[in-house]
Each structure stands twice: as structure tokens, then as C-alpha cells.
N, C-alpha and C positions, 0 to 999 in steps of 0.2 A: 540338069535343071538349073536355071537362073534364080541366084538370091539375091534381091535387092536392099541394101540399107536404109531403111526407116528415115535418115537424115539428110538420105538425098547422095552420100558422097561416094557413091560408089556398086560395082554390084559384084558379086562370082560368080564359075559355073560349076558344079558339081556334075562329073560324069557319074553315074549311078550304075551298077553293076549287079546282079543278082547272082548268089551264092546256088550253091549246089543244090541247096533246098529253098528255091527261091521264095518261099515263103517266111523263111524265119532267119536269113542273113541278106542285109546288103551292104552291099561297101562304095566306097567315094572317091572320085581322085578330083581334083580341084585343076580345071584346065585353061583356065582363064579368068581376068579380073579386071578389073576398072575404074578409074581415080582412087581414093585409100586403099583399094584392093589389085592394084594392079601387076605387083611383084608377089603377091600370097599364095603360097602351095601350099599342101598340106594333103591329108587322107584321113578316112573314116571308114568304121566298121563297124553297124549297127544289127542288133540281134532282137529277135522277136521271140516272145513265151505265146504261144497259145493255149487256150483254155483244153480240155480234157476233149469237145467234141470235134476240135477243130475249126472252130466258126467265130472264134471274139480272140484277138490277141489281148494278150493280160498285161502286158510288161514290154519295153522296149529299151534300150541299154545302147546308148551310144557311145564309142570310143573315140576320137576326131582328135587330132593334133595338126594345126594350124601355125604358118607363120606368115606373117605380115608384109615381112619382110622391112626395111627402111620408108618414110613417110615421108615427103619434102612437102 
């Protein structure tokens, strides 16, 4: 998925990968970037609570560490 910056200076892409239970893990690798984001890696691993019947996630938890990397 492409994220684009609000300010115009840039955008990433997040490859997105579903966990074993693809419902309630997914994770991220950062595979590309452009203008302030163009040297930025990073990863993510985000977790879902769903409700008792199954049908409404209650909670999502993301873990993501990011770097930038250098800005000129």
C-alpha cells in the first residue's frame, strides 16, 4: 500500500503480509520511498483483538519502527 504525505513531500510503500491467522496479525516491510522518504526502511507488526463472536475487531496494536534515514 502507498502512503502519501499530507505536505506533499513525499510518499512510501508498505508491503503488507498477513500472519497465520490472517485476521488478527499483519506485518509491513517498507519497500520503497520518495522525496523525504526516499532512503526510509523500516517494519511493522500489527495485531487485532476481536470481539467474542467474531465479527467487530475491538482493539488494534501497532508496533512499526521506522527510519528516515539522512534528509538533504
Amino acid at each position: 500500500m502507498e502512503y502519501v504525505c499530507n505536505d506533499g513531500s513525499g510518499t512510501f510503500t508498505l508491503h503488507e503480509m498477513l500472519g497465520e491467522d490472517s485476521r488478527l496479525r499483519m506485518t509491513g516491510e517498507i519497500t520503497s520511498g520518495t522525496g523525504a522518504y526516499a532512503s526510509m526502511t523500516g517494519s511493522c507488526v500489527i495485531d487485532y483483538t476481536e470481539d467474542e463472536g467474531g465479527n467487530d475487531i475491538t482493539e488494534m496494536i501497532g508496533t512499526c519502527e521506522f527510519d528516515v534515514g539522512s534528509v538533504e
